[in-house]
PDB file of N, CA, C and O in Angstrom:
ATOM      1  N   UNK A   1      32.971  11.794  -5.309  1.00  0.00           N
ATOM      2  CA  UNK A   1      32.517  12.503  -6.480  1.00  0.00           C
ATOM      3  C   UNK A   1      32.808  11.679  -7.722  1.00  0.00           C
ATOM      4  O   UNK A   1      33.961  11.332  -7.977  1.00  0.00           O
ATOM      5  N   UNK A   2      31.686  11.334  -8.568  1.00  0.00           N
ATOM      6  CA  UNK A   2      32.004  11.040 -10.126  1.00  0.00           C
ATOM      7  C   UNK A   2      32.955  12.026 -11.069  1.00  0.00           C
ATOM      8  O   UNK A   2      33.274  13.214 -11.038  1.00  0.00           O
ATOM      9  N   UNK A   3      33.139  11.273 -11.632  1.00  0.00           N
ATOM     10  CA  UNK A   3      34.197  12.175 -12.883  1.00  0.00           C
ATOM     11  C   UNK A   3      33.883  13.286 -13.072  1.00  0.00           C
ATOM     12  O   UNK A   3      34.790  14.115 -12.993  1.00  0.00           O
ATOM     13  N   UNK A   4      32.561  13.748 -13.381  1.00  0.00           N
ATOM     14  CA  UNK A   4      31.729  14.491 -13.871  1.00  0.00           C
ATOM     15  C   UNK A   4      31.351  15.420 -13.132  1.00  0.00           C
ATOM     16  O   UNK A   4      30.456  16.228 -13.378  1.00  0.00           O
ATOM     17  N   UNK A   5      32.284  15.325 -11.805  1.00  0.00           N
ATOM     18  CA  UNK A   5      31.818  16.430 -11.039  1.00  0.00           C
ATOM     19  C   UNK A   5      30.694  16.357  -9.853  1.00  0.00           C
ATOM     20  O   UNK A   5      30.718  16.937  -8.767  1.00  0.00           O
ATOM     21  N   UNK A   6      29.766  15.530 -10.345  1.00  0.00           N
ATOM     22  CA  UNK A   6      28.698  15.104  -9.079  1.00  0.00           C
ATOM     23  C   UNK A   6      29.372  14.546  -7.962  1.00  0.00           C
ATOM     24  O   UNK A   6      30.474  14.001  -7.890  1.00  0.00           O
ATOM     25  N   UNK A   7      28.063  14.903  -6.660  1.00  0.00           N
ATOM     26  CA  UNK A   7      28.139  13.754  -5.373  1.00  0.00           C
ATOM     27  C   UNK A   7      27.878  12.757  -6.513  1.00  0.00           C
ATOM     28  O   UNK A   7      27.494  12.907  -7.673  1.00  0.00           O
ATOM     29  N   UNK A   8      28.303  11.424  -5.598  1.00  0.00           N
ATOM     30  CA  UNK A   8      27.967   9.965  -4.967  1.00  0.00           C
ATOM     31  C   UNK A   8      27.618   9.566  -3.960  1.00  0.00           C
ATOM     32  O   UNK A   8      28.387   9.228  -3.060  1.00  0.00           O
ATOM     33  N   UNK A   9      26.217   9.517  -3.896  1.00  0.00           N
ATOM     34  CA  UNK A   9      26.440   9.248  -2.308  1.00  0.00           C
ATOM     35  C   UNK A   9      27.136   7.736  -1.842  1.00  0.00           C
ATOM     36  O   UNK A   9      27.143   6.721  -2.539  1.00  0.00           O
ATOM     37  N   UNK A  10      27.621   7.859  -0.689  1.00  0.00           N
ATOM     38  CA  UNK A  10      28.017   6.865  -0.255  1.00  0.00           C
ATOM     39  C   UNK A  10      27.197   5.366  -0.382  1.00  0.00           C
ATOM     40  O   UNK A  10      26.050   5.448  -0.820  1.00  0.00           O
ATOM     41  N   UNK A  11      27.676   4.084  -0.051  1.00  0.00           N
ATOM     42  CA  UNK A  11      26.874   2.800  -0.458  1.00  0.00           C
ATOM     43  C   UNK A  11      26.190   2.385   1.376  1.00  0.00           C
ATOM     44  O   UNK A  11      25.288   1.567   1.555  1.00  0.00           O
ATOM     45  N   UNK A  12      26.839   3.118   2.450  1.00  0.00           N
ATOM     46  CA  UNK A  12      26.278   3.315   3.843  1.00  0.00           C
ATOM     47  C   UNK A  12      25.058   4.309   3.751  1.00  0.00           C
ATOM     48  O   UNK A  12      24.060   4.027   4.413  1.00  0.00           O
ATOM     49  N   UNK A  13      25.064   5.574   2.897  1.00  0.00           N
ATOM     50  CA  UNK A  13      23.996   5.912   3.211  1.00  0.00           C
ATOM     51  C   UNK A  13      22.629   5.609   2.433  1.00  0.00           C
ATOM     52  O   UNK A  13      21.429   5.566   2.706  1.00  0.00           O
ATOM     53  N   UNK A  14      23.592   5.391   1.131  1.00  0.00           N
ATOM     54  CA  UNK A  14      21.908   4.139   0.696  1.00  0.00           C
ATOM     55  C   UNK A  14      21.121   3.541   1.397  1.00  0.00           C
ATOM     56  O   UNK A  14      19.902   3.645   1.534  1.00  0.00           O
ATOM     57  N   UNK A  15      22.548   2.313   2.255  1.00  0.00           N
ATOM     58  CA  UNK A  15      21.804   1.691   3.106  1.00  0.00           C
ATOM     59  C   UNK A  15      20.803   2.225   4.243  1.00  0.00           C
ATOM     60  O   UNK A  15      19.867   1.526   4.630  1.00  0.00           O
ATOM     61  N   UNK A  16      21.043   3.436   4.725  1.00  0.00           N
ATOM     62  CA  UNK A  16      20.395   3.813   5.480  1.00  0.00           C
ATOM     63  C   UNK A  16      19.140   4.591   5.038  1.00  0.00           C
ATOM     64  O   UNK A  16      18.389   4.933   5.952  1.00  0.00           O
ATOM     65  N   UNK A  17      18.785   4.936   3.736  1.00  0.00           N
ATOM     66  CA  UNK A  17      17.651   5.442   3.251  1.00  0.00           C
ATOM     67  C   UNK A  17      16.966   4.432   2.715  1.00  0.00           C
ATOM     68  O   UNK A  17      15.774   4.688   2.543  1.00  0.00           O
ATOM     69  N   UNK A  18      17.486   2.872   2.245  1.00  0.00           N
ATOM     70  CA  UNK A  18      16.654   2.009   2.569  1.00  0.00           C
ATOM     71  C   UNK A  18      15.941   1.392   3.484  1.00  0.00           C
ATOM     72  O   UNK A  18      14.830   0.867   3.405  1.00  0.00           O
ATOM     73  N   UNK A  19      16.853   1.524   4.573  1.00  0.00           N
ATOM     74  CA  UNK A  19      16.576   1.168   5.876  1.00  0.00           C
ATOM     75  C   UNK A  19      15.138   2.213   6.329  1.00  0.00           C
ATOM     76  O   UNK A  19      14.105   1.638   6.673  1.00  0.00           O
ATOM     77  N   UNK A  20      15.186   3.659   6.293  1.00  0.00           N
ATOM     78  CA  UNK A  20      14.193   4.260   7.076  1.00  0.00           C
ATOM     79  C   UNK A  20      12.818   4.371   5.604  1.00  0.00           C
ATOM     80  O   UNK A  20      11.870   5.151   5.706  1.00  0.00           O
ATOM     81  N   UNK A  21      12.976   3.603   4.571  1.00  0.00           N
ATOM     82  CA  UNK A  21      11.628   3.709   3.695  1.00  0.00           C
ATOM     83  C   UNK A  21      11.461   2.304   4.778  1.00  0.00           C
ATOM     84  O   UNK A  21      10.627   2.459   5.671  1.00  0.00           O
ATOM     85  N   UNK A  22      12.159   1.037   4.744  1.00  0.00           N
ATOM     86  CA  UNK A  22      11.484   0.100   5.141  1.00  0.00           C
ATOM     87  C   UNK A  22      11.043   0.476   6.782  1.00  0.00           C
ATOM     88  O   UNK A  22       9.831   0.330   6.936  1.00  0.00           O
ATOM     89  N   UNK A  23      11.306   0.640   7.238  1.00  0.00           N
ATOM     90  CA  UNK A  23      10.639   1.467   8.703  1.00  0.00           C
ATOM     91  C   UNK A  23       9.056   2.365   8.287  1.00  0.00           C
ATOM     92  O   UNK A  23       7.879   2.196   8.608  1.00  0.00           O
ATOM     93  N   UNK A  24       9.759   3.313   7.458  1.00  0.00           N
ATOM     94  CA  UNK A  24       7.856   3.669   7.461  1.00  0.00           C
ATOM     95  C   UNK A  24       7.028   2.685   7.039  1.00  0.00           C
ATOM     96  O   UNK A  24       5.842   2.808   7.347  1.00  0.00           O
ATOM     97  N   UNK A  25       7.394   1.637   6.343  1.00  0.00           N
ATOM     98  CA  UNK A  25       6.570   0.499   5.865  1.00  0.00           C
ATOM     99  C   UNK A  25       5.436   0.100   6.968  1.00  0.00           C
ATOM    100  O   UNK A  25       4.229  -0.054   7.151  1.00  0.00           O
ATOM    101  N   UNK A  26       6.730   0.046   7.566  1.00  0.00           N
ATOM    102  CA  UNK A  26       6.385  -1.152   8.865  1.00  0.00           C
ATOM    103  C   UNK A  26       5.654  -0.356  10.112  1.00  0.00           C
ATOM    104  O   UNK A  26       4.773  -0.878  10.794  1.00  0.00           O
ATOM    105  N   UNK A  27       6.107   0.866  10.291  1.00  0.00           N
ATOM    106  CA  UNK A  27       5.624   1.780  11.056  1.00  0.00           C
ATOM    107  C   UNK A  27       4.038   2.380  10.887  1.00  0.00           C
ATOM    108  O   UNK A  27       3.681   3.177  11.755  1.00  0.00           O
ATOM    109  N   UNK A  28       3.143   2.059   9.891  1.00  0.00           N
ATOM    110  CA  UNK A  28       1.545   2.331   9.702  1.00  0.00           C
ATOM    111  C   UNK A  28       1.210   2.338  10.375  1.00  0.00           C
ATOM    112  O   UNK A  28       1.441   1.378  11.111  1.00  0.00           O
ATOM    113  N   UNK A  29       0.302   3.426  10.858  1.00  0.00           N
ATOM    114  CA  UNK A  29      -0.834   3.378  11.702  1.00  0.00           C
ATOM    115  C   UNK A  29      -1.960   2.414  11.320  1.00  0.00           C
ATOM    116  O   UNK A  29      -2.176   1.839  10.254  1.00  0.00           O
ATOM    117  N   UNK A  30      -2.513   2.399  12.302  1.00  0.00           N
ATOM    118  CA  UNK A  30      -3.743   1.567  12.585  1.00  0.00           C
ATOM    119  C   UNK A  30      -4.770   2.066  11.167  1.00  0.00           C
ATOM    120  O   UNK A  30      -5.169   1.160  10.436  1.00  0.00           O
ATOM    121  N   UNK A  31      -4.992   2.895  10.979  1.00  0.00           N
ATOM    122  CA  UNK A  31      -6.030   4.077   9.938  1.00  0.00           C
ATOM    123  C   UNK A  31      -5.381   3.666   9.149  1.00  0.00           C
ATOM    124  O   UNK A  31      -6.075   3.002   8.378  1.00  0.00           O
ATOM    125  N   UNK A  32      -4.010   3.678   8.771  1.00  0.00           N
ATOM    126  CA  UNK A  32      -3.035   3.746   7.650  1.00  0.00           C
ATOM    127  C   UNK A  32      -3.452   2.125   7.061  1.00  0.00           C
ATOM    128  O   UNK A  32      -3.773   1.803   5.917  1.00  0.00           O
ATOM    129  N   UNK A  33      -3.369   1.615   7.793  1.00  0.00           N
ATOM    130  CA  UNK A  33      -3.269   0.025   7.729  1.00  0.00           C
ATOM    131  C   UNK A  33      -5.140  -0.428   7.004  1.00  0.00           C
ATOM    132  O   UNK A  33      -5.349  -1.327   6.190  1.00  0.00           O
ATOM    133  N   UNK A  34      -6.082   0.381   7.536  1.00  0.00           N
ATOM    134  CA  UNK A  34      -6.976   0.383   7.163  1.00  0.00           C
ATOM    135  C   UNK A  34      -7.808   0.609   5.839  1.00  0.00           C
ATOM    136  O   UNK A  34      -8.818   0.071   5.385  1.00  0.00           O
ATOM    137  N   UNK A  35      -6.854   1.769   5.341  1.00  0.00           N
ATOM    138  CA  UNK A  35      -7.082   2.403   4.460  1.00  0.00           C
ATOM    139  C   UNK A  35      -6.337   1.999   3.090  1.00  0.00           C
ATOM    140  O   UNK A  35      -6.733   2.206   1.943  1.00  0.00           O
ATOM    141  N   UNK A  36      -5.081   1.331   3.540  1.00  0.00           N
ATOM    142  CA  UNK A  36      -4.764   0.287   2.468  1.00  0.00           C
ATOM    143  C   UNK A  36      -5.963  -0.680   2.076  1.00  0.00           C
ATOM    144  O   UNK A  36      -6.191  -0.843   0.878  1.00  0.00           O
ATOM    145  N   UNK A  37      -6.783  -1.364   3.077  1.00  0.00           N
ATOM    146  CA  UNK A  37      -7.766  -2.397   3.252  1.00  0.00           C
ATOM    147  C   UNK A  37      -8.651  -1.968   2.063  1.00  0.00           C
ATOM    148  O   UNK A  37      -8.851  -2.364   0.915  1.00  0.00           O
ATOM    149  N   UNK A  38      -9.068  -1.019   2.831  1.00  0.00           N
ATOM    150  CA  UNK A  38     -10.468  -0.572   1.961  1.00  0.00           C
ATOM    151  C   UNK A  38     -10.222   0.003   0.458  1.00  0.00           C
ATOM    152  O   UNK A  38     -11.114   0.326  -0.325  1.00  0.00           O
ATOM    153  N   UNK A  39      -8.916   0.056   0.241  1.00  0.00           N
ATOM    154  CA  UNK A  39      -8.038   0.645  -1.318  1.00  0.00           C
ATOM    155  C   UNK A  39      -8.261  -0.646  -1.973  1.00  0.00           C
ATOM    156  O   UNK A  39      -8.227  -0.817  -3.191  1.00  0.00           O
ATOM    157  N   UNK A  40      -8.482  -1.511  -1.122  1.00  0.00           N
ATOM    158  CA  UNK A  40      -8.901  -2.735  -2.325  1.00  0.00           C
ATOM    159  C   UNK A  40     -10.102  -3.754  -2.858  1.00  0.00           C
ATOM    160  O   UNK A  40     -10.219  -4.792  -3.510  1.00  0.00           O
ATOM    161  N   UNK A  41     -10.920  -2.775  -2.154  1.00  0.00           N
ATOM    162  CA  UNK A  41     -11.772  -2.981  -2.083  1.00  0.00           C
ATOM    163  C   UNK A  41     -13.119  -2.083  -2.712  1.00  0.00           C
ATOM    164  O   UNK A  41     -13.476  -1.078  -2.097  1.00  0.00           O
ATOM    165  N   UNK A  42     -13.754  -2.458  -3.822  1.00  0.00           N
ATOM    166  CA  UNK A  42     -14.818  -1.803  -4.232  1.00  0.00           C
ATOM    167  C   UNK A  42     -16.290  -1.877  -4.258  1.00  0.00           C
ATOM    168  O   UNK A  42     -16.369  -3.105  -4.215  1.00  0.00           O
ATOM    169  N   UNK A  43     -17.372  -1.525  -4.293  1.00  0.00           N
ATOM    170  CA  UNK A  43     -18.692  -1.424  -4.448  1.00  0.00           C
ATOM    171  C   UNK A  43     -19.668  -1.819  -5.534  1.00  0.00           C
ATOM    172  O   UNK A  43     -19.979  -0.910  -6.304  1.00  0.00           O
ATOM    173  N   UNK A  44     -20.241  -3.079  -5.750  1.00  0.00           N
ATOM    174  CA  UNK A  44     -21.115  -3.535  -6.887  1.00  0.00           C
ATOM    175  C   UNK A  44     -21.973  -3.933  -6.581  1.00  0.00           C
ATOM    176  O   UNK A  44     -22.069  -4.347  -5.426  1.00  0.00           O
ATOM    177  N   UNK A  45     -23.058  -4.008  -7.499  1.00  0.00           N
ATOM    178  CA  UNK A  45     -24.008  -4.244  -7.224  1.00  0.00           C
ATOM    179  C   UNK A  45     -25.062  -5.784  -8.031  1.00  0.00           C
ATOM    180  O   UNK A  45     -25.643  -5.558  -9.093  1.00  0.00           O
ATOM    181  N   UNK A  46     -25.134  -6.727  -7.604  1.00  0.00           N
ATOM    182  CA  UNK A  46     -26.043  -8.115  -7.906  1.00  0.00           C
ATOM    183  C   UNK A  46     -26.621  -7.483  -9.249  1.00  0.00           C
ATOM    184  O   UNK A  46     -26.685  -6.352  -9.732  1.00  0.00           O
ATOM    185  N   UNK A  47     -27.055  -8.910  -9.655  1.00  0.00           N
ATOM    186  CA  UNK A  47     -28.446  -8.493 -10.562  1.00  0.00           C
ATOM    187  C   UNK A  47     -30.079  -7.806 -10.035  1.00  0.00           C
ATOM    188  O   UNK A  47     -30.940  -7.063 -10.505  1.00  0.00           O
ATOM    189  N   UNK A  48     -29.895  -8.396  -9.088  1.00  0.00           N
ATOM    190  CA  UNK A  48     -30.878  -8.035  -7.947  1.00  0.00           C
ATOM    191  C   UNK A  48     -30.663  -6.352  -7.644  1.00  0.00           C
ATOM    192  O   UNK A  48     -31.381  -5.480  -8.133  1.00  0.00           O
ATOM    193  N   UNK A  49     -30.047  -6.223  -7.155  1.00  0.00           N
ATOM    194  CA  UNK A  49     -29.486  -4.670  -6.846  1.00  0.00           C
ATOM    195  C   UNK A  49     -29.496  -4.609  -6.056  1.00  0.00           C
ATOM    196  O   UNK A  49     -29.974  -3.663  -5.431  1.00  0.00           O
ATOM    197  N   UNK A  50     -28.725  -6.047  -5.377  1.00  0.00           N
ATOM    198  CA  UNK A  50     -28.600  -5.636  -3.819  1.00  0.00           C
ATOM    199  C   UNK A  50     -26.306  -5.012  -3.726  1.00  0.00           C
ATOM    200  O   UNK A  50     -25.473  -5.604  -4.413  1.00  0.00           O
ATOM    201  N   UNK A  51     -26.049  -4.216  -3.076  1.00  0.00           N
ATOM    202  CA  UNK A  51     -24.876  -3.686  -3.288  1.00  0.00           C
ATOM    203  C   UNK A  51     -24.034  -5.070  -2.168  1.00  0.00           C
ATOM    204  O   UNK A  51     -24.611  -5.678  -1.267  1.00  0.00           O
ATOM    205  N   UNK A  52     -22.523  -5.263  -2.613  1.00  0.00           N
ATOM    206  CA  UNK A  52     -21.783  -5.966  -2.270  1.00  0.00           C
ATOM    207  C   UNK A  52     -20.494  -5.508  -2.602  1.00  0.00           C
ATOM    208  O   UNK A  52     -20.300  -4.797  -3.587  1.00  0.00           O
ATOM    209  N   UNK A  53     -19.419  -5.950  -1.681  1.00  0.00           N
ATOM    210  CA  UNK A  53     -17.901  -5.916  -1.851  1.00  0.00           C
ATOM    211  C   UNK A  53     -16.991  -6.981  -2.655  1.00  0.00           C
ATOM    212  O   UNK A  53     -16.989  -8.200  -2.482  1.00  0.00           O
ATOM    213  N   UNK A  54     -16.208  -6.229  -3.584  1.00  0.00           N
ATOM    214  CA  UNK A  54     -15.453  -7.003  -4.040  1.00  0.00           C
ATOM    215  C   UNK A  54     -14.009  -6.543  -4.195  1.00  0.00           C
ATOM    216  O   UNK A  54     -13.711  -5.486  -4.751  1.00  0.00           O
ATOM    217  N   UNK A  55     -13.061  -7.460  -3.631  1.00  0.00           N
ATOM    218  CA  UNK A  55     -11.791  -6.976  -3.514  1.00  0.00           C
ATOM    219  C   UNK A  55     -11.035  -7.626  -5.015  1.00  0.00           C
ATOM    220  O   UNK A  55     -11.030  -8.760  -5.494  1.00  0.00           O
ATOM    221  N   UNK A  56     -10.439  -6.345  -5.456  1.00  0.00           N
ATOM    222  CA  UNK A  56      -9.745  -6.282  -6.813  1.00  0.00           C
ATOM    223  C   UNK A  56      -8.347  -7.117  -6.641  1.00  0.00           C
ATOM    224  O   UNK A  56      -7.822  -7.680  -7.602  1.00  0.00           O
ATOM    225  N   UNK A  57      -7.865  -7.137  -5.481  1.00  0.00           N
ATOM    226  CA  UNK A  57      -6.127  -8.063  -5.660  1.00  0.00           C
ATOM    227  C   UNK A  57      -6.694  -9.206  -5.512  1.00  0.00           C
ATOM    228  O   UNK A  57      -6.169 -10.115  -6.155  1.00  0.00           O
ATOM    229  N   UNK A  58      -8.074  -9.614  -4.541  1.00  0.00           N
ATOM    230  CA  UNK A  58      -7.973 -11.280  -4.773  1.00  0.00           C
ATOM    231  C   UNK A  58      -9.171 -11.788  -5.074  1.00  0.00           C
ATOM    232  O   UNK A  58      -9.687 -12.874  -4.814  1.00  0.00           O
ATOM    233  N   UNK A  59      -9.565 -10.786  -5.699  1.00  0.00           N
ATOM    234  CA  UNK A  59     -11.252 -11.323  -6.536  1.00  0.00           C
ATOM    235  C   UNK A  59     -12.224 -11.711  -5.723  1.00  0.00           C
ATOM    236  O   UNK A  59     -13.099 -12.426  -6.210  1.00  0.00           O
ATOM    237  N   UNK A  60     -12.325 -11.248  -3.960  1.00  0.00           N
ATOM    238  CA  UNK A  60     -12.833 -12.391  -2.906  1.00  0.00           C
ATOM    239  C   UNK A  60     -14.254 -11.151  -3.250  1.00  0.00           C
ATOM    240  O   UNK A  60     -14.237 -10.002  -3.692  1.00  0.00           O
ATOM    241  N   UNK A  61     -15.332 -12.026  -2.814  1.00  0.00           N
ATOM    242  CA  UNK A  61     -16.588 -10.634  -2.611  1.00  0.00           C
ATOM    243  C   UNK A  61     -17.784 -11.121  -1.764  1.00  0.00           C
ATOM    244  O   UNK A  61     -18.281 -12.245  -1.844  1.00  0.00           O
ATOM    245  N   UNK A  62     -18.122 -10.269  -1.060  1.00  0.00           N
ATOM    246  CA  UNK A  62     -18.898 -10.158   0.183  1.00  0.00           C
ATOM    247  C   UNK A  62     -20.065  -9.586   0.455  1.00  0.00           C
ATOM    248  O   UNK A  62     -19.976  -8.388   0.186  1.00  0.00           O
ATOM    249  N   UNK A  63     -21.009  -9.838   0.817  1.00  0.00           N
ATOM    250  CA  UNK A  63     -21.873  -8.676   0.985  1.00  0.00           C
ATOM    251  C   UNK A  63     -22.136  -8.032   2.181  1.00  0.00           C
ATOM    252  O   UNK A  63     -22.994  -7.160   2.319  1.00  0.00           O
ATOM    253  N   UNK A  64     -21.002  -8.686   3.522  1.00  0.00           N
ATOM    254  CA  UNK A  64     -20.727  -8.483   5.006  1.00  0.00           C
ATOM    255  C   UNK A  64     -19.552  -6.818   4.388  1.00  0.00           C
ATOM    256  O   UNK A  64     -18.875  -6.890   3.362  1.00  0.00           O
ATOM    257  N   UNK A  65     -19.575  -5.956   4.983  1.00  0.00           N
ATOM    258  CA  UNK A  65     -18.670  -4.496   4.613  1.00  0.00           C
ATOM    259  C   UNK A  65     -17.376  -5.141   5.398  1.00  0.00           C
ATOM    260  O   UNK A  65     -17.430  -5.498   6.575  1.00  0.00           O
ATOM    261  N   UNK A  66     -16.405  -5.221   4.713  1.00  0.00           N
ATOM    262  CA  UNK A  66     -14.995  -5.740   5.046  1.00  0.00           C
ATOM    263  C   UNK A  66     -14.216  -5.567   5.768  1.00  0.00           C
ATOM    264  O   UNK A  66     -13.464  -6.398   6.278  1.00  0.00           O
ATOM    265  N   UNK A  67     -14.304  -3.644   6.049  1.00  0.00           N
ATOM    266  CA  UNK A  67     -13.334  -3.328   6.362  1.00  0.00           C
ATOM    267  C   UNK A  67     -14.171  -2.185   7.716  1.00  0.00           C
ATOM    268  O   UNK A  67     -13.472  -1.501   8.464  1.00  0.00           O
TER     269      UNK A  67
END
């Protein structure tokens, strides 16, 4: 307990609520994993008006559907 009267939690169980965020990290489903994909990915369209993909984290763009 702090001065003040509060818990503290312990510096073991930190560790261990860091530990199980990095587990769900890592733990994604297949869909999950997918759906990050396509989160970076948006819909534009040529001068032409033909529609194409362009991904916003690495500027890459396609007109093959990515994901």
């Amino acid at each position: 307990m702090s001065s003040d009267g509060k818990a503290v939690p312990d510096e073991e169980e930190e560790e261990e609520e860091g530990k199980e965020e990095v587990e769900k990290e890592e733990g994604k489903t297949q869909a999950e994993e997918e759906e990050d994909k396509r989160g970076e990915w948006r819909t534009a369209f040529s001068e032409q008006g033909r529609m194409y993909y362009w991904n916003v984290r690495t500027r890459e763009s396609t007109y093959e559907k990515p994901y």
